[in-house]
N, C-alpha and C positions, 0 to 999 in steps of 0.2 A: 269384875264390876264393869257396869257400863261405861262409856263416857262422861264423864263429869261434865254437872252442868255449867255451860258459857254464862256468865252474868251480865245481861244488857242494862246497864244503870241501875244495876242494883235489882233488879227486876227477873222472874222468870222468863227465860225469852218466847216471844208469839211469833211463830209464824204465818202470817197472816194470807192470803190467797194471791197474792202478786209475785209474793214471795216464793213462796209454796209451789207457784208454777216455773219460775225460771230454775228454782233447785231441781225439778223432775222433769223439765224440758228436756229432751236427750239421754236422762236416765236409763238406767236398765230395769225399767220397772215389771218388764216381761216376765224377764230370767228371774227376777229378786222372787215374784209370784208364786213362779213354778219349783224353787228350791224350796220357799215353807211346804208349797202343797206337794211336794217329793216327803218329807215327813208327815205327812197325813193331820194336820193341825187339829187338836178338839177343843172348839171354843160353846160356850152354853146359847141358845137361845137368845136374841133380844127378849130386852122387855119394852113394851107399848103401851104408852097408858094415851087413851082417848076422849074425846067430847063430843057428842052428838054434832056438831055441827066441821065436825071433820081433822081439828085441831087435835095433834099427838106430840109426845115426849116421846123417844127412842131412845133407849141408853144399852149400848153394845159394850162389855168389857172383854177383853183378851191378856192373855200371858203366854210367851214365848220368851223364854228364859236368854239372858239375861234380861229380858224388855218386856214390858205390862204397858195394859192403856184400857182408859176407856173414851169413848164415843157419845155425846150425849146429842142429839138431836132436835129441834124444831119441827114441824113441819106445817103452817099454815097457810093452807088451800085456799082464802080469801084473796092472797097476794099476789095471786097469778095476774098475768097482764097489768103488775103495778111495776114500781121501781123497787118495789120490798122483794125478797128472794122468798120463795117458796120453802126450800129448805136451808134452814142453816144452825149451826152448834158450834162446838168445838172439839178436839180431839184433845186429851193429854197423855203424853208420856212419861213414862216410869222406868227408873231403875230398880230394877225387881230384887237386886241384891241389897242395896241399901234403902229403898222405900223412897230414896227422894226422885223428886217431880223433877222431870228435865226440859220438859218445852210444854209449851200449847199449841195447837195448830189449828186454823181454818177448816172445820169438820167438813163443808161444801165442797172445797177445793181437792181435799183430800180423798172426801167422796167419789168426786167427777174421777180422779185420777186411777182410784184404784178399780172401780168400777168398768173404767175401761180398759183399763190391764187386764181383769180377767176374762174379759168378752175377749181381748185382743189375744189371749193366751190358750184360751178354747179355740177360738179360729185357727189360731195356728196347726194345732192339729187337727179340728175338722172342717173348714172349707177348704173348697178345692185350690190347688197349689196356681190354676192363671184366674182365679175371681178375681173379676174386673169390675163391677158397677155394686157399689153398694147404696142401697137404697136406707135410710136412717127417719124413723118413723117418730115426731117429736120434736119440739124444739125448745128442752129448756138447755139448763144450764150446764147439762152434762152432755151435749150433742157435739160441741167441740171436740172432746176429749173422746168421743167414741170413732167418732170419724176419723181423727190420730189416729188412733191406734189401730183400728183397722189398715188404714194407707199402710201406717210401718211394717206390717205380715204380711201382706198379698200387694198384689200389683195393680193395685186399683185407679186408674183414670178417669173414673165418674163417678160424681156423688150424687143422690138424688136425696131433697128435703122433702116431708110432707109433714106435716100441722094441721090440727082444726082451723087453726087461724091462718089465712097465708102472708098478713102482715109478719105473723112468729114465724112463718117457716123462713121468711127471706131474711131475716136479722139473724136468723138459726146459723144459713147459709153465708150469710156477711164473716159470723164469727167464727166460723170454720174455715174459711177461706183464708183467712188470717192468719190461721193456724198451719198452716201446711205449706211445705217445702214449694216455691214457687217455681223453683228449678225442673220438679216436678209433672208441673202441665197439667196438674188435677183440674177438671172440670166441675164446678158445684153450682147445682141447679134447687132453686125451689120448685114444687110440683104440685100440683091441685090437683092429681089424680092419683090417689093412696094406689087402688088395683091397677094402676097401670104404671107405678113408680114400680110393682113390687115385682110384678110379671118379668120386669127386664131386668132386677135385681139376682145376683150373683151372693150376695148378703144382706140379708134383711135386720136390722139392730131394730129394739122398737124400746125405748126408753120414754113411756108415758105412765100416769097414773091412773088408764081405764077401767072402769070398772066392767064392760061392756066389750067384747074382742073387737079389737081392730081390724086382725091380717086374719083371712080368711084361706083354709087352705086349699080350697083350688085355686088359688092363685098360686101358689108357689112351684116355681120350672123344676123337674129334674135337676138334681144336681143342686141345688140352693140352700146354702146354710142361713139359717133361722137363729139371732140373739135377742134372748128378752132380757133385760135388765131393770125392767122400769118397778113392774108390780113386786109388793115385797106383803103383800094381807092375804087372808083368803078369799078376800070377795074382787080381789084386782083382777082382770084379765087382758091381755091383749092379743090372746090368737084363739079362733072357735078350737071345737072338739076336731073337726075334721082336720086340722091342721097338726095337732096331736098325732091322731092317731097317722095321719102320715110320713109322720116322723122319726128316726130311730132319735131317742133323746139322753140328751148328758144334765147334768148340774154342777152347782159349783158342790156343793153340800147336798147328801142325801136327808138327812132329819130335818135339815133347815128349811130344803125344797118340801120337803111331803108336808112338815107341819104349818109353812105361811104360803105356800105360789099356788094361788085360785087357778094355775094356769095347766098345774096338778091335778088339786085338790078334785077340782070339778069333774075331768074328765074320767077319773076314776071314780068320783060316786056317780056316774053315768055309764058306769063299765065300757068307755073307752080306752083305757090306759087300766094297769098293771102298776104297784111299785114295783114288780118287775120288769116293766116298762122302762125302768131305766135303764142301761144301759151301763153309766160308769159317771162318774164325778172329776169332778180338777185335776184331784190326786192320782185319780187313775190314769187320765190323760196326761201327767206331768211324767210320771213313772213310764208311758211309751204301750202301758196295759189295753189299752181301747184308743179305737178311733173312726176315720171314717173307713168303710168298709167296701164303695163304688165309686166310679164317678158319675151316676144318676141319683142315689141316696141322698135324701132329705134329711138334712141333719139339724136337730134343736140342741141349743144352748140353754137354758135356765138359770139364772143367778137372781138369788135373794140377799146377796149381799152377809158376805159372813168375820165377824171382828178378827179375823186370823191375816186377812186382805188389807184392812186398814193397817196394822200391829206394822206387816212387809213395806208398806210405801212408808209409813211414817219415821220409821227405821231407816229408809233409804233415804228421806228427806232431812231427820238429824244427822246423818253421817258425812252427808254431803256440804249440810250447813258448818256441823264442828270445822271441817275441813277447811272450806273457806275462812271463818274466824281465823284459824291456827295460820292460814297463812298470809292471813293480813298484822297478826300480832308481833 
């Protein structure tokens, strides 16, 4: 059986995104990733229900034994550039042997975090081992945690923001900056020049909800790995066809990448890309099966975000909570 659940005043305990962040501050949320995706996880499809005017429900459920969860998500596109969050839900966890509910969690927080664990976990095996300037294309709420996690894999001393807005890129940059070991020396710049942030980038993360490509691929150097994390539809895109096709590409999820990433989807009903085009997935990359293959090769990342990822940090973030309780009790 799992851990039993801690009672905070009689209440199921929430972990809320303050929280949520100091428990997986320092975490091993790498290694936690790559051991589910070492067992090849199969979690089903989200489901998304929509409104014409841009508003969805997202609800992800997972089971990895002894632990279940599911994901329900927000997402409304009005509240950009407000103080309202763009995305947000909750997670719950489950004890899959007894059926009871053992926490709730800050679905946003828990999002940013696992989200860039996987981009952080694919980098590790395919950008090059001195990338040094990563360029981070976005600036919501998940641009902190992308930037982490990148620094923690490669040896990166320059970060480069870019945003439609450059008010958001530099608050992007404020809270990133924040984030990062100052000991470090990290340099984090906002940038008004998307093709010229990316030219000099070493790592491209692009964490937007475009529907229109951003990163275009002659811009991208020899040698530059490419992570999309942003688009999870089929009509999302943030890099053209030509950037595709000059990429050898990975995913986190093959069914999940072919059936929701426009970033796919497209290029192959334009017969640029192949499903076998892909190359290999998480699991394959966690297993040591695939990786990067030169140091000129252009390597793409893909993640649509799959409930097997959340299941891994949520898990690591009750474990590490019980923990603390137990030893303040």
């Amino acid at each position: 059986m799992a851990d039993a659940p801690l009672s905070e005043a009689g209440s199921l305990p929430h972990l809320d995104a303050a929280r949520l962040g100091r428990l997986l501050d320092g975490a091993p949320v790498v290694e936690s990733l790559l051991a589910v995706y070492r067992g090849r996880p199969a979690t089903p499809l989200r489901q998304r229900f929509g409104q014409a005017d841009g508003r969805e429900m997202i609800v992800m459920p997972t089971w990895g034994d002894p632990y279940g969860g599911v994901k329900i998500l927000t997402v409304i596109p009005a509240n950009a550039g407000t103080a309202l969050p763009v995305i947000s839900g909750l997670f719950t966890l489950y004890d899959m042997e007894s059926g009871a509910a053992l926490a709730t969690m800050d679905a946003s927080e828990l999002t940013a975090r696992r989200t860039a664990g996987v981009a952080a976990a694919a980098a590790d095996r395919l950008a090059r081992p001195d990338a040094r300037t990563l360029t981070l294309v976005g600036a919501g709420h998940i641009i902190p945690s992308l930037g982490a996690a990148h620094a923690a894999v490669r040896p990166i001393d320059r970060i480069l923001v870019w945003a439609r807005r450059p008010e958001a890129a530099r608050s992007a940059a404020d809270r990133l900056r924040a984030r990062l070991d100052p000991d470090r020396g990290i340099i984090v710049e906002a940038h008004g020049d998307l093709e010229a942030a990316i030219r000099q980038a070493d790592i491209v993360s692009a964490a937007t909800r475009a529907t229109t490509p951003l990163i275009e691929g002659a811009w991208l150097s020899p040698g530059t790995h490419v992570d999309l994390v942003g688009g999870y539809r089929p009509d999302m895109r943030e890099i053209d066809d030509a950037g595709i096709a000059r990429s050898t590409i990975f995913v986190d999820d093959r069914t999940g990448a072919l059936a929701e990433a426009g970033d796919l989807i497209d290029p192959i009903a334009n017969g640029v890309a192949t499903p076998a085009s892909i190359r290999g997935d998480l699991a394959d990359l966690a297993l040591g099966l695939t990786g990067r293959s030169g140091a000129d090769e252009i390597t793409l990342f893909k993640s649509v975000g799959v409930a097997a990822s959340d299941l891994a940090v949520a898990v690591l973030a009750w474990r590490r909570h019980a923990e603390r309780r137990a030893q303040q009790a």
